[in-house]
PLY file of the C-alpha trace (Angstrom):
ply
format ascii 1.0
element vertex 141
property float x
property float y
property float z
element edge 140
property int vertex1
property int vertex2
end_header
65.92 53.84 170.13
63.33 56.66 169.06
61.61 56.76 172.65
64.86 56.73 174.39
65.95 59.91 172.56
62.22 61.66 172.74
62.54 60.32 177.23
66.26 61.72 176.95
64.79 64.95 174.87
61.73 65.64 177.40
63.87 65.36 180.04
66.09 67.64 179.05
63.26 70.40 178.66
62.34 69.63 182.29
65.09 70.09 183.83
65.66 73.37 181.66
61.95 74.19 182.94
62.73 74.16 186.15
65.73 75.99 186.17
64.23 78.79 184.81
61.01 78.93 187.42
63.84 78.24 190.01
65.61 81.57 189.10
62.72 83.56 188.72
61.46 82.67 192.09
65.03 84.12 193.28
64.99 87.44 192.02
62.50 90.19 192.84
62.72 94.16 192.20
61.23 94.97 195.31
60.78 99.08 194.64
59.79 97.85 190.56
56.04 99.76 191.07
57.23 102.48 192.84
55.68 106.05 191.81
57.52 109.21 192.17
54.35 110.46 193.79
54.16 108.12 196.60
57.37 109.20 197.86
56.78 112.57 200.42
60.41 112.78 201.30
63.77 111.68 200.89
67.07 111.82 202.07
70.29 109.90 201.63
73.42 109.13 204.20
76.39 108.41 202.86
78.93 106.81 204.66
81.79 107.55 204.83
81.60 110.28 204.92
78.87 110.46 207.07
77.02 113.14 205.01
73.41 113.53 204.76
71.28 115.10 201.75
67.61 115.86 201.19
66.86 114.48 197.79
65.34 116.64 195.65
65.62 114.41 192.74
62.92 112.09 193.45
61.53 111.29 190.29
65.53 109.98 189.27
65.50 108.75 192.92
62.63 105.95 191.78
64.13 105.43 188.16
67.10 104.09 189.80
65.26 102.32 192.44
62.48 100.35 190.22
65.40 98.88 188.40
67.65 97.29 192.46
67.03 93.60 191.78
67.67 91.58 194.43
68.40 87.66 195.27
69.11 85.41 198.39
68.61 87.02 201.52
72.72 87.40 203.09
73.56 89.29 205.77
77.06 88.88 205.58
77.12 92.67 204.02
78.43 93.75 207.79
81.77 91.76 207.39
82.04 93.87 204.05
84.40 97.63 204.06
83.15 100.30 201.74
80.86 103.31 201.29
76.94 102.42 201.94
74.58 104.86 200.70
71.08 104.52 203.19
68.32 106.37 201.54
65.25 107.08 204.05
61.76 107.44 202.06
58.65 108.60 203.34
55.95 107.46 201.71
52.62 109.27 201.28
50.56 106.20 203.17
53.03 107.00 206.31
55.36 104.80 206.28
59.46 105.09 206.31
61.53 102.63 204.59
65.52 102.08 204.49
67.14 100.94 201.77
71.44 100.91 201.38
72.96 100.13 198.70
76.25 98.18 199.39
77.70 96.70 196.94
77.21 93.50 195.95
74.28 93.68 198.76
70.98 95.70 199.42
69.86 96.42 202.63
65.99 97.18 203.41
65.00 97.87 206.35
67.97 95.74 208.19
67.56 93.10 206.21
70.59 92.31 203.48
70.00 90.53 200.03
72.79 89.59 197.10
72.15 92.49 194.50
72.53 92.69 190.97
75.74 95.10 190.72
75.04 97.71 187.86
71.67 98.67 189.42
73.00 99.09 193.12
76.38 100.83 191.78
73.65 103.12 189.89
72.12 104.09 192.97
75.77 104.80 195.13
76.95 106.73 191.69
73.65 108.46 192.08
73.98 109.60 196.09
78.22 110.73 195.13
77.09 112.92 192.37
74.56 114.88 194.70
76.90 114.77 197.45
79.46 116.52 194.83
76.88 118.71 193.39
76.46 122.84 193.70
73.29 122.93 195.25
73.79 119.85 197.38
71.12 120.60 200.47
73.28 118.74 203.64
71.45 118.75 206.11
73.43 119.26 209.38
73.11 116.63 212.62
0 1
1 2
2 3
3 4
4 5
5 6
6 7
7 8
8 9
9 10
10 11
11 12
12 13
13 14
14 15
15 16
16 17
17 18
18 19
19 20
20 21
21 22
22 23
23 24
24 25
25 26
26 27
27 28
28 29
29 30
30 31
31 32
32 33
33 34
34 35
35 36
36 37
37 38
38 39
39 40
40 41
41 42
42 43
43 44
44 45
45 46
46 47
47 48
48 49
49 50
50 51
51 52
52 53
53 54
54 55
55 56
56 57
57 58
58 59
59 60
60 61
61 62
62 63
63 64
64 65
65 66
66 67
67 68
68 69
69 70
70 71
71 72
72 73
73 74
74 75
75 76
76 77
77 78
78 79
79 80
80 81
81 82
82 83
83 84
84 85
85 86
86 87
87 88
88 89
89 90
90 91
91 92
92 93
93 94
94 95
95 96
96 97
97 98
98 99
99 100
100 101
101 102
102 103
103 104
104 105
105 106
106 107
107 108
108 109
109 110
110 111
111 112
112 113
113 114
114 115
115 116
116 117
117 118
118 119
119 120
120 121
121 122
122 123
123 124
124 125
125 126
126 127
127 128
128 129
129 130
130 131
131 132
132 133
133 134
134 135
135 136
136 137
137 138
138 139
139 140
């Protein structure tokens, strides 16, 4: 009876185990070692209403940034209505990267992902308030 509970026990734990690595594995923060000085420049879009700022802000730019987690890789984000908020960084080694926010998804670079809500709703909050702002710098296309 003992090594039927302990099996039962131990198995238990496993499956527990492997839920855990399983979820881990899921989720990434793909921006989580990004420096305020490796950005050069930054803007945002916001759509609607089709507005686009130069961020000034960067250092609360990457605060809000290190903390997007995403999940799954979903693309369905295109079937979805709302405001999407498409910040362009240039990096200091060259590069450009794209990131939206669109609730519940992320999009880098084209490619959606499931988000976790309160740091993507951080980052549209974020891109309102300097479209709202005094000393908003729009730049005009």
């Amino acid at each position: 009876m003992k090594k039927k509970a302990l099996i039962g026990i131990l198995t238990c734990i496993l499956f527990i185990g492997i839920i855990i690595i399983c979820n881990t594995a899921c989720v990434q923060k793909p921006f989580k070692d990004l420096e305020p000085s490796e950005i050069v420049s930054a803007t945002v879009r916001l759509t609607p209403p089709g507005t686009t700022i130069q961020i000034a802000e960067i250092e609360e730019l990457t605060g809000y940034l290190n903390d997007v987690v995403i999940y799954n890789e979903d693309n369905s984000y295109t079937e979805y209505s709302g405001q999407g908020v498409t910040f362009t960084l240039i990096l200091s080694d060259g590069t450009q990267t794209e990131a939206m926010a669109y609730n519940p998804f992320f999009v880098m670079d084209g490619v959606g992902y499931k988000t976790k809500y309160e740091p993507c709703q951080a980052l549209s909050a974020f891109a309102n308030r300097l479209l709202n702002g005094e000393n908003a710098n729009i730049i005009v296309e």
